[in-house]
N, C-alpha and C positions, 0 to 999 in steps of 0.2 A: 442470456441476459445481454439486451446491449449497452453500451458503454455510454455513462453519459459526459455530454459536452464540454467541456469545461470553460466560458466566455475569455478572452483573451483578456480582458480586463482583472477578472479575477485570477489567472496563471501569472498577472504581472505584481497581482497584489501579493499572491504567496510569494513568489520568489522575492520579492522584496521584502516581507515579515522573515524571509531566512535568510538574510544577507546577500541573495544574490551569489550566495555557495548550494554544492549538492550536500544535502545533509549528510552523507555516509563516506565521502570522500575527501570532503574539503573544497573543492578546484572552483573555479569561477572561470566563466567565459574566458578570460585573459589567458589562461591556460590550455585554450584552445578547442573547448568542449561547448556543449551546447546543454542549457539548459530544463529541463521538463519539469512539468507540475504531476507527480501522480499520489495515488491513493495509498495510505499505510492500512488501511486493511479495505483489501479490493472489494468493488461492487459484488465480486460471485462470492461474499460471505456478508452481505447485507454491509458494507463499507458506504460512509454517506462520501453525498460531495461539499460537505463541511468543509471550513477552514481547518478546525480540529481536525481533519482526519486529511488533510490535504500537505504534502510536502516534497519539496525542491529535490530533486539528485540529478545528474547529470546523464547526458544519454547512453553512456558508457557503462555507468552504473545500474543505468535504469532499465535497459535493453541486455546484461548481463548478469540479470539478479541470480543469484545461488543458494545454497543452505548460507553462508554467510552474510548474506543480507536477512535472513528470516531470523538469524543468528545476534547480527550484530543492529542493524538499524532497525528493521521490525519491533524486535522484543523489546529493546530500550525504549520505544514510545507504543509500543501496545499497552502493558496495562495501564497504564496515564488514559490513551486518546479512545481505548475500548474494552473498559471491562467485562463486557458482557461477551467477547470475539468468542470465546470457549461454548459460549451458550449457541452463538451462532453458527459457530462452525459443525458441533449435532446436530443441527436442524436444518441443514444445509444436505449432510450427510446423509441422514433421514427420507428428508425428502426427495433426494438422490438414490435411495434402494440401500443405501449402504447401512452396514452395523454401526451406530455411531462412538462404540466403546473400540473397536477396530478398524474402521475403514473401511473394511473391505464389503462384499454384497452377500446380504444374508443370504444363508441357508436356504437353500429351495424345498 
């Protein structure tokens, strides 16, 4: 899947419907970081490029995501911005070869 665009117009609008902070860290430009707009639940799980589903972190953050981010800013706005993600991420899985109750690739 490739990634879609996001107009620089609307990266200026997110970041400034979030204070012009990274959501999961706090920091603003002045602290020496640089800003990004990315997706809280990524295009390869059917993630739109809604506003809803579009939010600030910082590149540090962003380019460093961990279980802690899937942990802490993830889940905090996932069931909010995508209740259905659970539904998607099986049919994701699915369509993928995988068992979607385990992940892993059926049984041959």
């Amino acid at each position: 899947m490739s990634k879609t665009k996001i107009p620089p117009k609307r990266r200026a609008e997110i970041i400034n419907r979030d204070d012009r902070k990274c959501l999961w860290c706090g920091r603003s430009v002045v602290d020496g970081i640089k800003l990004e707009v990315d997706h809280v639940v990524s295009e390869a799980f059917q993630g739109s490029s809604t506003g809803d589903n579009l939010g600030t972190l910082c590149n540090e953050c962003n380019g460093g995501k961990s279980s802690d981010y899937f942990g802490n800013y993830l889940l905090t706005t996932l069931l909010i911005k995508a209740p259905n993600i659970f539904d998607n991420i099986k049919n994701h899985n699915t369509e993928s070869g995988l068992n979607p109750d385990t992940e892993k690739p059926h049984d041959g």
